[in-house]
Structures are given as structure tokens and as C-alpha cells.
C-alpha positions as CSV (number, residue, x, y, z in Angstrom):
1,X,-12.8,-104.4,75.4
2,X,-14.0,-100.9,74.7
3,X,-10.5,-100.2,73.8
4,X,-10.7,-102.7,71.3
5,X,-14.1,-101.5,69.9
6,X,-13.0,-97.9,69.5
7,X,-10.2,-98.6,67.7
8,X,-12.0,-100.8,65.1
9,X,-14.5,-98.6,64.7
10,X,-11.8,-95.5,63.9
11,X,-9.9,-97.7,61.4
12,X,-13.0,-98.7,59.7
13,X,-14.2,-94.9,59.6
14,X,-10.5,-94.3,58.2
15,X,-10.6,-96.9,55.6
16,X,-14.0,-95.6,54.8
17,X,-13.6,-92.2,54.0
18,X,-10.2,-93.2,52.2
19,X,-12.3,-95.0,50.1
20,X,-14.5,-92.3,49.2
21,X,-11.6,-90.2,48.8
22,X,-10.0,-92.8,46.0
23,X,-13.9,-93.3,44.8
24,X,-14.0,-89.2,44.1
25,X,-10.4,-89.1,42.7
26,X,-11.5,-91.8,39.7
27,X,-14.8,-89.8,39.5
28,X,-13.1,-86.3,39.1
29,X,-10.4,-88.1,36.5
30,X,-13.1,-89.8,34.2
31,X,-15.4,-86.4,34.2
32,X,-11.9,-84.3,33.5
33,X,-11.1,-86.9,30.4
34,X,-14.1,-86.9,29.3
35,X,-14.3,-83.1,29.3
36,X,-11.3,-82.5,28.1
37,X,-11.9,-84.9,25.0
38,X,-15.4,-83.4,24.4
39,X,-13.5,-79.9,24.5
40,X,-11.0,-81.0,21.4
41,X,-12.6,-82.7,19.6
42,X,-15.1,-81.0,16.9
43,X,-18.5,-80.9,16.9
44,X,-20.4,-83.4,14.5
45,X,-21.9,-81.2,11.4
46,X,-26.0,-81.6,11.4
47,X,-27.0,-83.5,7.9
48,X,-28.5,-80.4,6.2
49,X,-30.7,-80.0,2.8
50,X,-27.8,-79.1,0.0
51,X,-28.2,-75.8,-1.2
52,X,-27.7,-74.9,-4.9
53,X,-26.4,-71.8,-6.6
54,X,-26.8,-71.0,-10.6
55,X,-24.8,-68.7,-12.4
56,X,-24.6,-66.8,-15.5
57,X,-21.4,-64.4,-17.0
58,X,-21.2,-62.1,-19.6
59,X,-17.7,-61.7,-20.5
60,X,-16.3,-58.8,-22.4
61,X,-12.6,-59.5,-22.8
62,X,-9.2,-59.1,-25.0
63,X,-6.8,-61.4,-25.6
64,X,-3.5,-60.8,-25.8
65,X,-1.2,-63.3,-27.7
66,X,2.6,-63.0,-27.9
67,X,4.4,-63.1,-31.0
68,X,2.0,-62.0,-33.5
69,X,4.5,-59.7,-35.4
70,X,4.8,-60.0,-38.6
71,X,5.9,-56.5,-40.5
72,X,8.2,-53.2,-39.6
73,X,7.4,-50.4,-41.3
74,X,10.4,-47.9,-41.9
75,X,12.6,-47.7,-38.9
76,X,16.1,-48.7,-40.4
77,X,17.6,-46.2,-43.4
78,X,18.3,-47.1,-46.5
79,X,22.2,-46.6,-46.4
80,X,25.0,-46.3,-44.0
81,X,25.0,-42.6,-45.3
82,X,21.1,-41.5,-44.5
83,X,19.3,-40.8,-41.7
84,X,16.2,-43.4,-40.5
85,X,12.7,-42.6,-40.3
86,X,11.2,-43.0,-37.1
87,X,9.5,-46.7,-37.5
88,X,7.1,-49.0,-36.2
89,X,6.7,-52.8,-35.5
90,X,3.1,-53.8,-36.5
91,X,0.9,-56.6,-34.6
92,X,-2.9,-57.5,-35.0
93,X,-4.5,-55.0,-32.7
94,X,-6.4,-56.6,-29.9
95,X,-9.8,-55.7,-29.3
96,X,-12.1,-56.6,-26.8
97,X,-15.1,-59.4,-27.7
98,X,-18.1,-61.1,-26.2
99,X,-17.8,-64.0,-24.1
100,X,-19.8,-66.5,-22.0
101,X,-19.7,-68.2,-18.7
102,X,-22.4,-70.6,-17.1
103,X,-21.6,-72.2,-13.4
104,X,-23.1,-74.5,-10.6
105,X,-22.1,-74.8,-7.1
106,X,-24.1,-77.0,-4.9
107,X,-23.2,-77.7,-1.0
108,X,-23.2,-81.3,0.0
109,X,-24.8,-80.5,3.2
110,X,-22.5,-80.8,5.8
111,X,-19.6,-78.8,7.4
112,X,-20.0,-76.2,4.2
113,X,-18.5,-78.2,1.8
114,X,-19.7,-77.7,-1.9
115,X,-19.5,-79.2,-5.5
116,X,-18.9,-77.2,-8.2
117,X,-18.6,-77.0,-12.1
118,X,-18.3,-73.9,-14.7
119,X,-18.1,-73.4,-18.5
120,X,-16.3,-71.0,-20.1
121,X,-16.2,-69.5,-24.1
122,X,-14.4,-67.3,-26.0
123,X,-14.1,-66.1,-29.6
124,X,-11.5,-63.7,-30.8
125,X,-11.1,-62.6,-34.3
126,X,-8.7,-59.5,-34.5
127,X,-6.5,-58.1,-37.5
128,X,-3.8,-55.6,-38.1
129,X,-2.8,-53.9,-41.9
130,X,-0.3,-51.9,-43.6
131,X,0.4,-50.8,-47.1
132,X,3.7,-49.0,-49.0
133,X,3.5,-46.8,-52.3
134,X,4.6,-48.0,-55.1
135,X,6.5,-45.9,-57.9
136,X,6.7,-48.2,-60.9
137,X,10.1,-46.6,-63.0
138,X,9.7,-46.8,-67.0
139,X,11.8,-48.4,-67.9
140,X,11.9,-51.1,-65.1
141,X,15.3,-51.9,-63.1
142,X,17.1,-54.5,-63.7
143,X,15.3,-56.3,-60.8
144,X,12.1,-55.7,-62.5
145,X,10.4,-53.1,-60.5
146,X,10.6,-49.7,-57.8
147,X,8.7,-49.6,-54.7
148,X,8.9,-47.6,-51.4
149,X,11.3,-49.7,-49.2
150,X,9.6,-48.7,-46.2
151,X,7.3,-52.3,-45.5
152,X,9.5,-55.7,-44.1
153,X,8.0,-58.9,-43.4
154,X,9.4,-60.5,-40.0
155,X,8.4,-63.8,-40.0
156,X,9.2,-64.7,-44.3
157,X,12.6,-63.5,-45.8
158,X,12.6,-60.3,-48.0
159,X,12.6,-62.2,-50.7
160,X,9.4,-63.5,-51.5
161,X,8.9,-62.8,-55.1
162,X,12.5,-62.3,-56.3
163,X,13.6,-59.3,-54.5
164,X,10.4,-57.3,-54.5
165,X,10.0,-55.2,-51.6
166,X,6.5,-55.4,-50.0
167,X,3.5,-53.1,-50.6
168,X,0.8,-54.5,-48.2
169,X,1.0,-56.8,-45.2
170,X,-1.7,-58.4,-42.8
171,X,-1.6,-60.3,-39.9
172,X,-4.8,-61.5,-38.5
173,X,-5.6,-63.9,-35.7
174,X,-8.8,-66.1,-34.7
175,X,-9.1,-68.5,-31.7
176,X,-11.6,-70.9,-30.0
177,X,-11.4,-71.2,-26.3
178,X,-13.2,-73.5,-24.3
179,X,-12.5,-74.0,-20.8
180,X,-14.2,-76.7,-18.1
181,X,-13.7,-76.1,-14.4
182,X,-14.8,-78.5,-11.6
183,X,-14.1,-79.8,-8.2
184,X,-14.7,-79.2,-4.4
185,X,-15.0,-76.1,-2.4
186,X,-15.0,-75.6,1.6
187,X,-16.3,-72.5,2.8
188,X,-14.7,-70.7,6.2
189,X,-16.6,-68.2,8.2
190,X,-13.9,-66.1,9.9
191,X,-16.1,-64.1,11.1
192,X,-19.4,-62.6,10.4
193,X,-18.3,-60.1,7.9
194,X,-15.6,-62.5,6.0
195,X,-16.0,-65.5,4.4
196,X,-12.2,-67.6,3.0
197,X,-13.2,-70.5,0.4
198,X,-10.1,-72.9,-1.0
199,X,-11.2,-75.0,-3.5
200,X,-9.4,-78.0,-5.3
201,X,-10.5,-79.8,-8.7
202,X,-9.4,-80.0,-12.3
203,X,-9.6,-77.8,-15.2
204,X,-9.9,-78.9,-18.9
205,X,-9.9,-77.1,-21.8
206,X,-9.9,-77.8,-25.7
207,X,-8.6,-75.0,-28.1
208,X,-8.4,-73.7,-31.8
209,X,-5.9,-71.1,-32.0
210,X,-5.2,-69.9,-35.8
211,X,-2.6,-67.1,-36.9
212,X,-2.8,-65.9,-40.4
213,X,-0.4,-63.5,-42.4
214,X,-0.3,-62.2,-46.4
215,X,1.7,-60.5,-47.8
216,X,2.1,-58.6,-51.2
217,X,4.0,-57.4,-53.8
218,X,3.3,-55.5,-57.1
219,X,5.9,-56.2,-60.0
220,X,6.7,-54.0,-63.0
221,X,8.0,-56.7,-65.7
222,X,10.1,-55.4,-68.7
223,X,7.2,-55.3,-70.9
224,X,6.0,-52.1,-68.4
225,X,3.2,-54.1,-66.9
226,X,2.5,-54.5,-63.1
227,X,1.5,-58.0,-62.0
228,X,1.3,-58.7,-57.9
229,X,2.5,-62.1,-56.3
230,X,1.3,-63.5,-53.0
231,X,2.6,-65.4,-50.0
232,X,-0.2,-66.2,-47.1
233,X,1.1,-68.0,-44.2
234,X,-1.0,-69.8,-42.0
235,X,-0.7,-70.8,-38.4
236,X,-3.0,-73.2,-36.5
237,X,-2.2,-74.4,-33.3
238,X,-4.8,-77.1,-31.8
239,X,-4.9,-77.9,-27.7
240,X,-7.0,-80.2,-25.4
241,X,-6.0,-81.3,-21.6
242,X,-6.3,-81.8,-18.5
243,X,-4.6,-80.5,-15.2
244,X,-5.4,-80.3,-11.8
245,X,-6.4,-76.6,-10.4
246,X,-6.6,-75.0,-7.0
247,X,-6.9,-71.5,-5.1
248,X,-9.4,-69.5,-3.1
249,X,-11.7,-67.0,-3.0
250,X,-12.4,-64.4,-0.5
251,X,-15.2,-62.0,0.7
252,X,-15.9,-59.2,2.8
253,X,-19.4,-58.1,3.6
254,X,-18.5,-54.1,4.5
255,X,-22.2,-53.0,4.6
256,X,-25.8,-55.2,4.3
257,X,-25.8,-56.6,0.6
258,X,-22.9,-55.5,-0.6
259,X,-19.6,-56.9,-0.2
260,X,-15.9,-57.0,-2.3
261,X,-15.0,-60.4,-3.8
262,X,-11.8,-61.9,-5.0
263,X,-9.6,-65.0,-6.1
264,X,-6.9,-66.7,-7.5
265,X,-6.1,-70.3,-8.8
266,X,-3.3,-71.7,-10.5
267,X,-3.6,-74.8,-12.8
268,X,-1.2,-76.8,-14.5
269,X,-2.8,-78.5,-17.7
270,X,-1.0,-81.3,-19.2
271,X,-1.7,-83.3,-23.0
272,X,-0.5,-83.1,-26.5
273,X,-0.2,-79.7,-28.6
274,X,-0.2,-80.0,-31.9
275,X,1.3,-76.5,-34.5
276,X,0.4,-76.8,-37.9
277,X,2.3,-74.2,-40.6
278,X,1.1,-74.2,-44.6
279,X,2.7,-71.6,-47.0
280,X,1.3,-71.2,-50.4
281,X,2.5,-68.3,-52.9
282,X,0.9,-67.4,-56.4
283,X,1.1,-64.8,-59.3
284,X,-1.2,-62.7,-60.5
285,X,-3.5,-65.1,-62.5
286,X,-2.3,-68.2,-61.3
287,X,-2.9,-70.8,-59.0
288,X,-1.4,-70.8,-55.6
289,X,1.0,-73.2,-55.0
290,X,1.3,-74.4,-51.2
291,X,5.5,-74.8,-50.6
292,X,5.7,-75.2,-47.1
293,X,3.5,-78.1,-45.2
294,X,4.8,-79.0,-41.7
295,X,3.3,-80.0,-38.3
296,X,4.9,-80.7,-35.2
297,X,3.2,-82.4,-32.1
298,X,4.6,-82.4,-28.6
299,X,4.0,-83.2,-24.9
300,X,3.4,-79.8,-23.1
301,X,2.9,-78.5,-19.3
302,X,1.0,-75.6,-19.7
303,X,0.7,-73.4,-16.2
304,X,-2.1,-71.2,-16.1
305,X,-3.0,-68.0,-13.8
306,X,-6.1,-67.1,-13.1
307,X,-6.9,-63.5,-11.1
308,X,-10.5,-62.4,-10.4
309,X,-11.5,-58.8,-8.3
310,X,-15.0,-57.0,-8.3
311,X,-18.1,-55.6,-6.1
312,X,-21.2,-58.3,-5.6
313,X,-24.6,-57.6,-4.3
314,X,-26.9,-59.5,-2.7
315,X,-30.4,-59.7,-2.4
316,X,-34.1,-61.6,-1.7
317,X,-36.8,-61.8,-3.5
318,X,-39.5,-64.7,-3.5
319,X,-38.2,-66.9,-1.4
320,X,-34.6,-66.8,-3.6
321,X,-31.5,-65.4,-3.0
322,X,-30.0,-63.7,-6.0
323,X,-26.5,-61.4,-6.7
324,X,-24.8,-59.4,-9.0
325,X,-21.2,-58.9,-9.6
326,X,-19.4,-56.9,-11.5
327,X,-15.3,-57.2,-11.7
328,X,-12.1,-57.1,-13.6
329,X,-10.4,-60.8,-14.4
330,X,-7.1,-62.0,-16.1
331,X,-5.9,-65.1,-17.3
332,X,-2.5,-66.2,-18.6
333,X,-1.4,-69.5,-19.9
334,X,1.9,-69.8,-19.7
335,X,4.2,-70.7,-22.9
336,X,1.0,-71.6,-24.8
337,X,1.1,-69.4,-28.3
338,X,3.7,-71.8,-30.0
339,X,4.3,-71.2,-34.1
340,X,6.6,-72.9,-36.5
341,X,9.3,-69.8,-38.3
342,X,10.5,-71.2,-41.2
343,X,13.0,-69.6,-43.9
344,X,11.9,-71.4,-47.4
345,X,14.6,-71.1,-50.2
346,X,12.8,-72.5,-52.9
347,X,11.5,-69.0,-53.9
348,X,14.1,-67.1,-56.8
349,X,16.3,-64.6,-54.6
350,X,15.1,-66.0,-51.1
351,X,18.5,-66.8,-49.7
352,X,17.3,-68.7,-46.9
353,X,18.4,-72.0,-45.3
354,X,15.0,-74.3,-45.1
355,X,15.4,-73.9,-41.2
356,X,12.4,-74.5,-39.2
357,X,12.0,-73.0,-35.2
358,X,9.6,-74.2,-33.2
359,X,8.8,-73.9,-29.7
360,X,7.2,-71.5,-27.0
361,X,7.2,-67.9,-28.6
362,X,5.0,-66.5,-25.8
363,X,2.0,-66.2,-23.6
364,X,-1.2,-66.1,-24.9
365,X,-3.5,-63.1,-21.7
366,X,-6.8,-62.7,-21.3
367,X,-8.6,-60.2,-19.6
368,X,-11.6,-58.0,-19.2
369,X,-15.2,-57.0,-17.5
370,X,-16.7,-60.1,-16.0
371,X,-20.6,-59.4,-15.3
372,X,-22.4,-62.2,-13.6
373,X,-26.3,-62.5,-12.3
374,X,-27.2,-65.8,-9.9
375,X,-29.9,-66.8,-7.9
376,X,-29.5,-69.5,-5.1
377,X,-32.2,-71.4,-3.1
């Protein structure tokens, strides 16, 4: 009987403890899981007040268009027997001008995301001129005058009144730029001293880009009197889209308050472009009579680059945070500057064929100082 009652008691003792064992096994998995899910899985972001940052840019930049030539002076001889003089191809000279930039970033409060928007102008108005001698012979050539032969045109065949070499060309150009950014930003501390921040949005933009070149002769007629005829020749290139844009920024705080900044973004703005051409030619005296009138307008991709590099500070005052930066940027829209080249015939001794080009005759650069104050609180 005692038998009997040991060796219950020992089984239930057994089953016991291998209960507890099975008890502590399930404990021991459910704590593991539920570590091991806490562990991986990130930590909610806290619901924070949204901060705000205001910005202001002075910008003092160039722009750089492609295809603006429009005249060579000297450079080919005037006979298979004499020798060249050394000679020159002549463009508007690009100077740099005043800009403007005005931007808002404001942080939607959670997990360092932000919201932000920026304007940008720019007005350029730049010119480039040359002039020939002229020798009038008495009495005239049979052509009708004598002038150096030193001055070409290079977008309007030589002969633009008759056969009349030129004595004074001018190119001059004058654009419009405005330029909308927006979209979202993330902000990644990599570590105390560096900050990455990839941002995604749109950028739109509506321009007025307008190319203007004269040129000029001076005529000696047979009654030994000099009269001047004019051709002006004028370009105008309107564009407004939209495109999606995205990049980053980076900075590097490598001492208290100061700290190097940089970024790039690329865009891709899509709509209509629209190149306009008018030609109008006139004498001495008379009214000008506009002979070419054409316009073209097209679907276009436009890609454009943006680079920015500089030094920022930051400081406190009043309760607000404020900065300065100072840096070099560069744009360049790809394919933008697009002109119609046209030969007109119509003109006495133009031999040309009434054959219009049109399509991308290059980039159109910016670039320059960027100087921007902001305050954030």
C-alpha cells in the first residue's frame, strides 16, 4: 500500500514539475517574441509643435546662353593669295545681375519630415557690339559702295542690302525667369555633426527669353551719296511647365555655429515651348518693312541641373534661431535656348533658299553668389 502511495506521489511530482517546465518554455517564447518584435520595429515619433523656417536670397548671377553668335570679325582673308588677320567670333557678353529668392520650410511634426516652397527671379539684359570702317570710293563701284570687309553676320546671309558688306552689328539678349519649387523633405541625423536631407516635389517655372540682333550697312549710291539700310532680327522664345524634382542636401557642423552646406537636384520640366522669329529691314528714310514672321510651338522635356556649395552660420538671439549663408550655385537647363535660322531670299543679291532650322541650339547656365539670411522658431 505504501508502495502504491510512493509511486503516485513521484509521478504526480514528475508531471508537476514537467508542467512548470512546458509553463516556463511558453513564458520564455512569448517574452522572446515579444522582445524581439519590440527590438525591430521602430519607435513611434512623439506628435511635436511644427517648426517653421523663413528665408531670404540675394542672388548675384550670370547667365550664360548658347548660341548667341551673331558676327565674325576678320579671321578669313580676302583671297586665296593673302594672308588672314587673326579674327574673332562675337557674342553678347554676359555679365552678372541682381536676383531674388524667398523660401519656407515648415516641419510637420513628426519623424523630421518638412514642407517646403521657394521663389525664384531673374532678369538679365546683356549686349555685345562691333563696328567696320568704311571708305566710300568716288566714283562708287559698280556694286554701289567700298567698305572694310572685315565685319560678317552669322545668322543672316551677306547679302542684306544687295551685297553690302556690314559696318556695325549688335546682338543683345533679355530674359525673364521665374522659377517655383515645392514639395517634401526628410531630414537624417547621421550623427551629431552631419545632417543628409532628400527631398521630392515639383518645380514650375514660366519664362520670357528674347534675342535681338541689327545689323548695318552704309551705301554709297552713284549720285556719291551715303544712305544706310537696316535688318533687326528678333528672337523671342516663351516657356511655362511643370516637372517633378528631387535631390538632397547635406551638412556638416565642423565647429559650434558654423558648418559647410551643399546640394543637388535634378528636374525634368515638361509643357509647350513656343519660338517666335520677326525680320524687318528698311532704308535710310523709310519705313521698315517686317519680311520674315514665323513661330513654331512644340512639346519639350526640358532636364534641369541644379548645384548648390557654401559656408552657413548659425545663431540665437531672442528666443529665434537665425543663419547666414554664403555659396556659389549653378543651374543648367538642358536644350532650352531654341531659335528659328532662317536664310530669306527676297532681299536683291541674298542668294538664299527660304530655309528655316529650328530646334535645340543650346543650354541656357546660370550661376553665381547666392547670399541668404533666415530666422526659424
Amino acid at each position: 500500500m505504501s508502495l502504491h502511495k510512493n509511486a503516485a506521489s513521484a509521478l504526480s511530482r514528475v508531471l508537476t514539475a514537467c508542467a512548470a517546465l512546458i509553463a516556463l518554455t511558453v513564458s520564455n517564447d512569448t517574452l522572446s517574441a515579444q522582445f524581439h518584435q519590440e527590438a525591430c520595429l521602430p519607435e513611434p515619433c512623439p506628435c511635436l509643435l511644427a517648426d517653421m523656417v523663413i528665408y531670404g536670397d540675394f542672388l548675384y548671377w550670370q547667365v550664360n546662353p548658347d548660341g548667341l553668335e551673331f558676327a565674325r570679325k576678320f579671321g578669313i582673308s580676302g583671297g586665296p593669295a593673302s594672308a588672314a588677320q587673326k579674327g574673332k567670333i562675337l557674342s553678347p557678353k554676359c555679365e552678372l545681375e541682381p536676383g531674388f529668392r524667398a523660401g519656407l520650410i515648415v516641419g510637420l511634426g513628426c519623424c523630421e519630415w518638412d514642407l517646403f516652397g521657394q521663389f525664384t527671379w531673374l532678369g538679365q539684359k546683356f549686349s555685345s557690339s562691333a563696328t567696320a570702317p568704311f571708305t566710300p570710293v568716288v566714283p562708287p563701284p559698280p556694286n554701289g559702295n567700298q567698305a572694310d570687309q572685315s565685319l560678317h553676320p552669322l545668322i543672316y546671309n551677306q547679302g542684306i542690302a544687295g551685297a553690302y558688306p556690314l559696318t556695325s552689328a549688335e546682338g543683345e539678349w533679355d530674359s525673364k525667369i521665374n522659377v517655383f519649387d515645392f514639395g517634401l523633405g526628410r531630414t537624417f541625423e547621421i550623427n551629431a555633426c552631419f545632417d543628409f536631407r532628400p527631398h521630392l516635389g515639383f518645380k514650375t517655372t514660366w519664362q520670357d527669353l528674347k534675342y535681338n540682333v541689327r545689323y548695318q550697312t552704309l551705301v554709297v549710291t552713284e549720285e556719291q551719296q551715303v544712305t544706310s539700310s537696316f535688318v533687326s532680327i528678333w528672337h523671342a522664345t516663351d516657356f511655362s511647365g511643370i516637372g517633378l524634382r528631387g535631390g538632397f542636401d547635406a551638412s556638416w557642423n565642423f565647429t559650434p555655429g558654423f558648418r559647410a552646406v551643399g546640394g543637388i537636384s535634378q528636374a525634368a520640366v515638361w509643357s509647350s515651348i513656343e519660338a517666335h522669329r520677326e525680320d524687318f529691314y528698311s532704308l535710310s528714310g523709310q519705313e521698315p518693312v517686317k519680311n520674315v514672321d514665323v513661330f513654331i510651338n512644340e512639346c519639350v522635356l526640358i532636364p534641369v541641373t541644379e548645384l548648390i556649395a557654401g559656408l552657413r552660420y548659425d545663431g540665437y538671439w531672442c528666443d529665434t534661431d537665425f543663419f547666414f549663408f554664403i555659396g556659389w550655385e549653378a543651374q543648367v537647363w538642358w536644350n532650352l535656348n531654341r531659335f528659328i535660322f532662317i536664310e530669306n531670299s527676297s532681299l536683291e543679291g541674298n542668294s538664299g533658299t527660304n530655309s528655316a532650322q529650328f530646334g535645340p541650339s543650346g543650354n541656357i547656365a546660370y550661376q553665381g553668389l547666392t547670399l541668404r539670411f533666415g530666422f526659424g522658431y
